[in-house]
Each structure stands twice: as C-alpha cells, then as structure tokens.
DSSP file (Angstrom, degrees, kcal/mol; ACC not computed):
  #  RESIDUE AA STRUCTURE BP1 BP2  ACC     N-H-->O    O-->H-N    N-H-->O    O-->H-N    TCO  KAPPA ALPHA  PHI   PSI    X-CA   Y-CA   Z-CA
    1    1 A X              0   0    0      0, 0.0     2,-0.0     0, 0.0     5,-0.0   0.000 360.0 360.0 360.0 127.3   32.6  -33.9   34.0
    2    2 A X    >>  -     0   0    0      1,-0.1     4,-3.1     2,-0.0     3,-0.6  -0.350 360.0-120.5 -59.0 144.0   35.3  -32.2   32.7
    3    3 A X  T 34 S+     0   0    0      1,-0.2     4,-0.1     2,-0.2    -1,-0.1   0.385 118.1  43.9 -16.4 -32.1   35.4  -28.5   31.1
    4    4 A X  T 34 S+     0   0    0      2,-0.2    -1,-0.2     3,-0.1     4,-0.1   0.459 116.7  50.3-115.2 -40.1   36.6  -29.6   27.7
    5    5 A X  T X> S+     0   0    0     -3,-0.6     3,-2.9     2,-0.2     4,-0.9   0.984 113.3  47.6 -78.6 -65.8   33.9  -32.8   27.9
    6    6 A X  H >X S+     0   0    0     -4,-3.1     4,-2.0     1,-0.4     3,-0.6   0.759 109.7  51.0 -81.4 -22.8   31.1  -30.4   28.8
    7    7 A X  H 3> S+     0   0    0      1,-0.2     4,-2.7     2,-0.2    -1,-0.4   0.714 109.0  49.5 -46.0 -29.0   31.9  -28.1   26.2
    8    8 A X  H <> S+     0   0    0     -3,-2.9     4,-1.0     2,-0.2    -2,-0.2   0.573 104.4  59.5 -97.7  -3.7   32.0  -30.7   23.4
    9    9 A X  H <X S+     0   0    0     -4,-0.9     4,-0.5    -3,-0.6     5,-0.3   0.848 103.0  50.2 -91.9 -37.4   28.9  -31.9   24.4
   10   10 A X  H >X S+     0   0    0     -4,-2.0     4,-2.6     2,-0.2     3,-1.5   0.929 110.4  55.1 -55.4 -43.6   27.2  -28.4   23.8
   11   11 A X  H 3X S+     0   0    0     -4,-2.7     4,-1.9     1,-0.3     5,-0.5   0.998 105.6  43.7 -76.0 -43.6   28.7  -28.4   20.7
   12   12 A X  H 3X S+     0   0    0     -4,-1.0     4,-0.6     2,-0.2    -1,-0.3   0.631 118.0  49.9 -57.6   7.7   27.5  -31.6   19.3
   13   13 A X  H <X S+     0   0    0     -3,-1.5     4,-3.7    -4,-0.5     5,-0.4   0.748 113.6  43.6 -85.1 -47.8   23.9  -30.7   20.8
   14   14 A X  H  X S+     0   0    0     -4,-2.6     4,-1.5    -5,-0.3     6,-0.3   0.838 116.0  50.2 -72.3 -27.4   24.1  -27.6   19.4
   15   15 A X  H  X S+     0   0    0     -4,-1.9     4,-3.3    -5,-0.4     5,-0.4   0.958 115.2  42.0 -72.2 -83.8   25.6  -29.4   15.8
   16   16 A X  H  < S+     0   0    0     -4,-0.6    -2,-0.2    -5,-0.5    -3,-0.1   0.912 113.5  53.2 -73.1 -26.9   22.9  -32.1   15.5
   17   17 A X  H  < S+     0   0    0     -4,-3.7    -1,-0.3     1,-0.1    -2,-0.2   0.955 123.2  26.6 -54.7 -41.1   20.0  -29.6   16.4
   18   18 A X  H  < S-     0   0    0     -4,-1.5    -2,-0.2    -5,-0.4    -3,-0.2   0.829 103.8-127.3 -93.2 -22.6   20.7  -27.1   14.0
   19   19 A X  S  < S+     0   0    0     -4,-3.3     2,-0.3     1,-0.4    -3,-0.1   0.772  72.9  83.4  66.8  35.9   22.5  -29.2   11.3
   20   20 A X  S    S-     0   0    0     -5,-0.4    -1,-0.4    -6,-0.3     2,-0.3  -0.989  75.8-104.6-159.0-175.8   25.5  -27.5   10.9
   21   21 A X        +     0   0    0     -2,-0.3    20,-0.5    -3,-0.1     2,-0.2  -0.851  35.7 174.2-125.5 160.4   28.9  -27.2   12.4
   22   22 A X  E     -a   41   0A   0     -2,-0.3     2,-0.4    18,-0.2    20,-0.2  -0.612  32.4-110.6-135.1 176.3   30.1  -24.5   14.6
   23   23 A X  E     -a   42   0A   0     18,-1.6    20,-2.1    -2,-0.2     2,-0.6  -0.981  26.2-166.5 -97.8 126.5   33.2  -23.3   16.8
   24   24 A X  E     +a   43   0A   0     -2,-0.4     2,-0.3    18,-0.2    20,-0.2  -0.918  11.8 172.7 -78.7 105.5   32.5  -23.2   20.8
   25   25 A X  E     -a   44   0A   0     18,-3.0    20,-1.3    -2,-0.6     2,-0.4  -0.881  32.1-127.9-108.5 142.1   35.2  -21.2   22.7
   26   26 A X  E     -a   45   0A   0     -2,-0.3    20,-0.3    18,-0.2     2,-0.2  -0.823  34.0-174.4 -80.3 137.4   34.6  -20.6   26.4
   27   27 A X  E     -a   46   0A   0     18,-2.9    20,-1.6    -2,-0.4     3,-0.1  -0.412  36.1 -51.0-160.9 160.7   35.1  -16.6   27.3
   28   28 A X  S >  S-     0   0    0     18,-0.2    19,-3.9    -2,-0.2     3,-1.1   0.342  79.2 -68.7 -40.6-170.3   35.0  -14.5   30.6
   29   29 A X  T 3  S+     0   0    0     17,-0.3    -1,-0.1     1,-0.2    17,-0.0  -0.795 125.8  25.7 -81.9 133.0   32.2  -14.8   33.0
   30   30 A X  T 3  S+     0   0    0     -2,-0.6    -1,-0.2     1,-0.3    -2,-0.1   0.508  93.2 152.0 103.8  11.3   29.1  -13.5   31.8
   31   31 A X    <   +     0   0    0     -3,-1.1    15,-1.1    -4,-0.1    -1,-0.3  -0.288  13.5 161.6 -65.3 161.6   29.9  -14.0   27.6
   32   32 A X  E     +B   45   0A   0     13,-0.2    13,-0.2    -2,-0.1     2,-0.0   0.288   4.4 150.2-166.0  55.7   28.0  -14.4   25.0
   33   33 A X  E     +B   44   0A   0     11,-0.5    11,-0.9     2,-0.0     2,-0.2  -0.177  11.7 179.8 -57.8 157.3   28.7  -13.9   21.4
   34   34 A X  E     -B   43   0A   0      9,-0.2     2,-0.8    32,-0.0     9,-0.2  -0.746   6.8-170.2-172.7 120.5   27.2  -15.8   18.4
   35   35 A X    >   +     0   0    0      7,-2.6     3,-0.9     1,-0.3     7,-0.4  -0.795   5.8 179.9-130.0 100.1   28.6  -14.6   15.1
   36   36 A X  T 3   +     0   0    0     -2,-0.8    -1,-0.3     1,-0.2     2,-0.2   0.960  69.6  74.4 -60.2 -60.4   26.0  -16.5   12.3
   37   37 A X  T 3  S+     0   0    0      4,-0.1     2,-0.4     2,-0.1    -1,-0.2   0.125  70.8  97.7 -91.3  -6.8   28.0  -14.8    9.3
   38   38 A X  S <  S-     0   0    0     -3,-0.9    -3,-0.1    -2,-0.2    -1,-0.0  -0.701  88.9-113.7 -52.3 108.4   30.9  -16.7    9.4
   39   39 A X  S    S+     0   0    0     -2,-0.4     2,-0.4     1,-0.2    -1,-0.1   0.633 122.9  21.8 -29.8 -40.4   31.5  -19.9    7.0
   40   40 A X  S    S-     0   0    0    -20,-0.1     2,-0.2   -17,-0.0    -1,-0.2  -0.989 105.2-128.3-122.6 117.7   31.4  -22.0   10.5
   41   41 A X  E     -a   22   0A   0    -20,-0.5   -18,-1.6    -2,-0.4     2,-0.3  -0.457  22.0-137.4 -69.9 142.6   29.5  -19.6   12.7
   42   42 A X  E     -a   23   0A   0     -7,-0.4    -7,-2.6   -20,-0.2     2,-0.3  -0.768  11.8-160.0-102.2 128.8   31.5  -19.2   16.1
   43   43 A X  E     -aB  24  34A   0    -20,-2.1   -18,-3.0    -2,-0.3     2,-0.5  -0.982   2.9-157.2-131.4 137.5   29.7  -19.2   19.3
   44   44 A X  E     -aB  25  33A   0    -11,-0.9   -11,-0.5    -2,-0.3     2,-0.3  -0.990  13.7-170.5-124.0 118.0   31.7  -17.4   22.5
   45   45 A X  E     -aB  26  32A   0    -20,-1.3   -18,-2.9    -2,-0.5     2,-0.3  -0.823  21.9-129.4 -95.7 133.6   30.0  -19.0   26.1
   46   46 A X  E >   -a   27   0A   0    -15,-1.1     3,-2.0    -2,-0.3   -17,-0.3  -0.586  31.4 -97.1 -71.3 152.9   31.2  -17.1   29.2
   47   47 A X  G >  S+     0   0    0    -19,-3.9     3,-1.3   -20,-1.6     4,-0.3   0.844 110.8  79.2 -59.2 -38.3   32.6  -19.3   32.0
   48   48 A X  G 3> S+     0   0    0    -20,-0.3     4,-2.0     1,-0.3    -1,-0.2   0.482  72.7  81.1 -37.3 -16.0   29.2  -19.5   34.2
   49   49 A X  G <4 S+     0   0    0     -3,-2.0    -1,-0.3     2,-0.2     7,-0.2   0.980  86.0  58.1 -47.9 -58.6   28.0  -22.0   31.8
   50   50 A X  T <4 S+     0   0    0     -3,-1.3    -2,-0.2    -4,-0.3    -1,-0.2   0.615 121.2  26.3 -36.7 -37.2   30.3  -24.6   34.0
   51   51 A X  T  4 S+     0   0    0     -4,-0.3     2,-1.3     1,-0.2    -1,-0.3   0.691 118.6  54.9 -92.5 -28.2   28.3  -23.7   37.3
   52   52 A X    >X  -     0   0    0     -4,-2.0     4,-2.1     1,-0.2     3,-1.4  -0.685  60.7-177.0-128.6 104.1   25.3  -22.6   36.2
   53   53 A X  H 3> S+     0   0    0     -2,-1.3     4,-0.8     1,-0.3    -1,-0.2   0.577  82.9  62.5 -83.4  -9.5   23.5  -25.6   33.9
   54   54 A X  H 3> S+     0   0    0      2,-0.2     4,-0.6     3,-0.2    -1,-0.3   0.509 104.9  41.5 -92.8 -12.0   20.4  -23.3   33.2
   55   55 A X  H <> S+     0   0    0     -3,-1.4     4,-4.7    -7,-0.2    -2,-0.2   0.874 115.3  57.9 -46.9 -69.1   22.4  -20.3   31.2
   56   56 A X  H  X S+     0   0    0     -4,-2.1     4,-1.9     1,-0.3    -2,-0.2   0.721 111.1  34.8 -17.9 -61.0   24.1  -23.2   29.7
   57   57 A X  H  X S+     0   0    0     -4,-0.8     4,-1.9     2,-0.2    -1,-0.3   0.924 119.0  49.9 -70.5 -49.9   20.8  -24.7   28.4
   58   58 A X  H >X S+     0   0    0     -4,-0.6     4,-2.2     2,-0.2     3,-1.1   0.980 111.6  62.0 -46.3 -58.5   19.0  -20.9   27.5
   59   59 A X  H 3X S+     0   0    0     -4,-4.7     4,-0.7     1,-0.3    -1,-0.2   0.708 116.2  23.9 -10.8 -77.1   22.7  -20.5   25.8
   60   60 A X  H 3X S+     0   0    0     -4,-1.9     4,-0.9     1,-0.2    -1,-0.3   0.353 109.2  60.9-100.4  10.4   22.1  -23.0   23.6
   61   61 A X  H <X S+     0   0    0     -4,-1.9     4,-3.5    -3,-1.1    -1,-0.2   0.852 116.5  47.6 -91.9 -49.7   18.4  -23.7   23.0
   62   62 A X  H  X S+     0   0    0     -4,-2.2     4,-2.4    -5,-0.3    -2,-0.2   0.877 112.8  48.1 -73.1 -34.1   18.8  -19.6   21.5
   63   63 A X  H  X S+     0   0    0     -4,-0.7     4,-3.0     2,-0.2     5,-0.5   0.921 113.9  54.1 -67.6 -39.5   22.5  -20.6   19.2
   64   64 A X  H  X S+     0   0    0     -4,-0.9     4,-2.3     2,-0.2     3,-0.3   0.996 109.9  39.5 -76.1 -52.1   20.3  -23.5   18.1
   65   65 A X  H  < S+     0   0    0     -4,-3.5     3,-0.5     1,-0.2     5,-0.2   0.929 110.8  59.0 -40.3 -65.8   17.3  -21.4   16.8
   66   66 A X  H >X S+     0   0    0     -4,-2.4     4,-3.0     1,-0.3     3,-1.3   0.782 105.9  46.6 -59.0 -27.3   19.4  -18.7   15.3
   67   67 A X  H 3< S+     0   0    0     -4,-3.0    -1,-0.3    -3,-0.3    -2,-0.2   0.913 110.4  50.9 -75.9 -17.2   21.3  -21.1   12.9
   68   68 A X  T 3< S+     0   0    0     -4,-2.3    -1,-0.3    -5,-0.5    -2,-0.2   0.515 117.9  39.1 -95.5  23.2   18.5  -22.7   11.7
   69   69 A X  T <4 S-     0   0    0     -3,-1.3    -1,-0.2    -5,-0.2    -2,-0.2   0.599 101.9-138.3 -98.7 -55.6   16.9  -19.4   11.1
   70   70 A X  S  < S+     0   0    0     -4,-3.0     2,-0.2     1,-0.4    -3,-0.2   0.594  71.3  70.8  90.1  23.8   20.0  -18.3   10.0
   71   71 A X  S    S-     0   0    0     -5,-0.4     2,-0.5   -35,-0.1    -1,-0.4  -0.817  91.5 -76.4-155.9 146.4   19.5  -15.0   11.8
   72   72 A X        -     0   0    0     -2,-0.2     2,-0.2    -3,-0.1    -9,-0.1  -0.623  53.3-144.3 -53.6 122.3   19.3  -13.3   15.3
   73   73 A X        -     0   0    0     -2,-0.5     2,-0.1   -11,-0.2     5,-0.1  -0.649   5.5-110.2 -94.3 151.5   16.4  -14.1   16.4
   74   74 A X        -     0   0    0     -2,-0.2     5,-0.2     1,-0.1     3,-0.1  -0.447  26.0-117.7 -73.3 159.6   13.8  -11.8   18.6
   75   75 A X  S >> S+     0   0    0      2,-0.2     3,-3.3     1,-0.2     4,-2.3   0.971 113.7  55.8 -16.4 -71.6   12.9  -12.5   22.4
   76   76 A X  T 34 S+     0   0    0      1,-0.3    -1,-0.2     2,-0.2     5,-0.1   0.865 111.8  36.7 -56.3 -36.5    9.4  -13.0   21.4
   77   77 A X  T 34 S+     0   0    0      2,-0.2    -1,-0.3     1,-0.1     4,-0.2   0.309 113.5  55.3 -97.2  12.0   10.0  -15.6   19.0
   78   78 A X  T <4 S+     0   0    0     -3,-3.3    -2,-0.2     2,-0.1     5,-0.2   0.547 113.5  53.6-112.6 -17.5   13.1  -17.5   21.2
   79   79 A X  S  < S+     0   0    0     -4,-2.3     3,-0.4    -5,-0.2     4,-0.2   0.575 105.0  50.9 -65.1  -9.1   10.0  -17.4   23.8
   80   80 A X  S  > S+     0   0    0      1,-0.6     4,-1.9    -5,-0.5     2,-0.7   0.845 109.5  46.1 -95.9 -44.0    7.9  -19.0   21.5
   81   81 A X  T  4 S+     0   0    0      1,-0.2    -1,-0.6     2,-0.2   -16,-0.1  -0.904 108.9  55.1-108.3 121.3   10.1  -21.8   20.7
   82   82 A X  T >4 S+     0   0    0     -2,-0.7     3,-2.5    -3,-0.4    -1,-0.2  -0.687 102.6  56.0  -7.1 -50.8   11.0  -22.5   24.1
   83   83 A X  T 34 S+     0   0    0      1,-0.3    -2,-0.2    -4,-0.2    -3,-0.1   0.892 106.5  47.2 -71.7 -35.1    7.6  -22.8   25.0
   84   84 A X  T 3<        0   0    0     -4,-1.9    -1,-0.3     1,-0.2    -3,-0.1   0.256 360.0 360.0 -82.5  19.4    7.0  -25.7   22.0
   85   85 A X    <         0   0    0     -3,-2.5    -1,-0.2     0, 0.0    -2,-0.2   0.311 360.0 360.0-105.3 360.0   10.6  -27.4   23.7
C-alpha cells in the first residue's frame, strides 16, 4: 500500500469514528501532534506510522477519543477505552 493510500485510510477511520473531519499530515520520525482547537482539528503522525502498524493504530484509537471528548484526554482514561476496543 502506498503512503498517500495508508494515510487516507487513517483519516477516514479516524473521520467516521469520531464524526468529524480532520487534517492528517505525516511529520518526522517519532511525531505526534493533535491540535483539537482548530475549526478542522489537525493531526501531525511521524513517519514510523508506515513501518510500524501498532503506533499507527495507538495513534489513532487516542486522535479518535480526544475529538469525541473534544479534549486531551488522560492515560488512564485512553487505557480504559482501549480496554472496552
């Protein structure tokens, strides 16, 4: 799969879990931004998503809780809903 494909598929995951629409730009190795407070919140992946398919997933399971909080969310409560995923 291409770069460009696997990116657009995180955002429409990330789009129809949370029910709203976002940007996803890919960033250095080892990024991670997620900036709620923006009219379409903008979410910055580091390149390691592309190898490494379990960031990828943590990534976005945590982008999807916080919009539908509409907040940064804690550890304890992105552990919590993991655990009901």
């Amino acid at each position: 799969m291409e770069d460009t494909e696997f990116l657009q598929r995180m955002k429409d995951r990330i789009q129809e879990s949370s029910g709203r629409a976002v940007e996803v730009e890919l960033g250095e190795q080892g990024a991670f931004e997620l900036d709620i407070q923006r009219p379409i919140p903008k979410v910055l992946l580091g390149r390691d998503v592309l190898d490494f398919p379990g960031r990828a997933r943590m990534l976005m399971q945590y982008t999807i809780l916080c919009l539908r909080e509409r907040r940064h969310v804690e550890q304890e409560e992105f552990l919590q809903f993991l655990s009901r995923n």
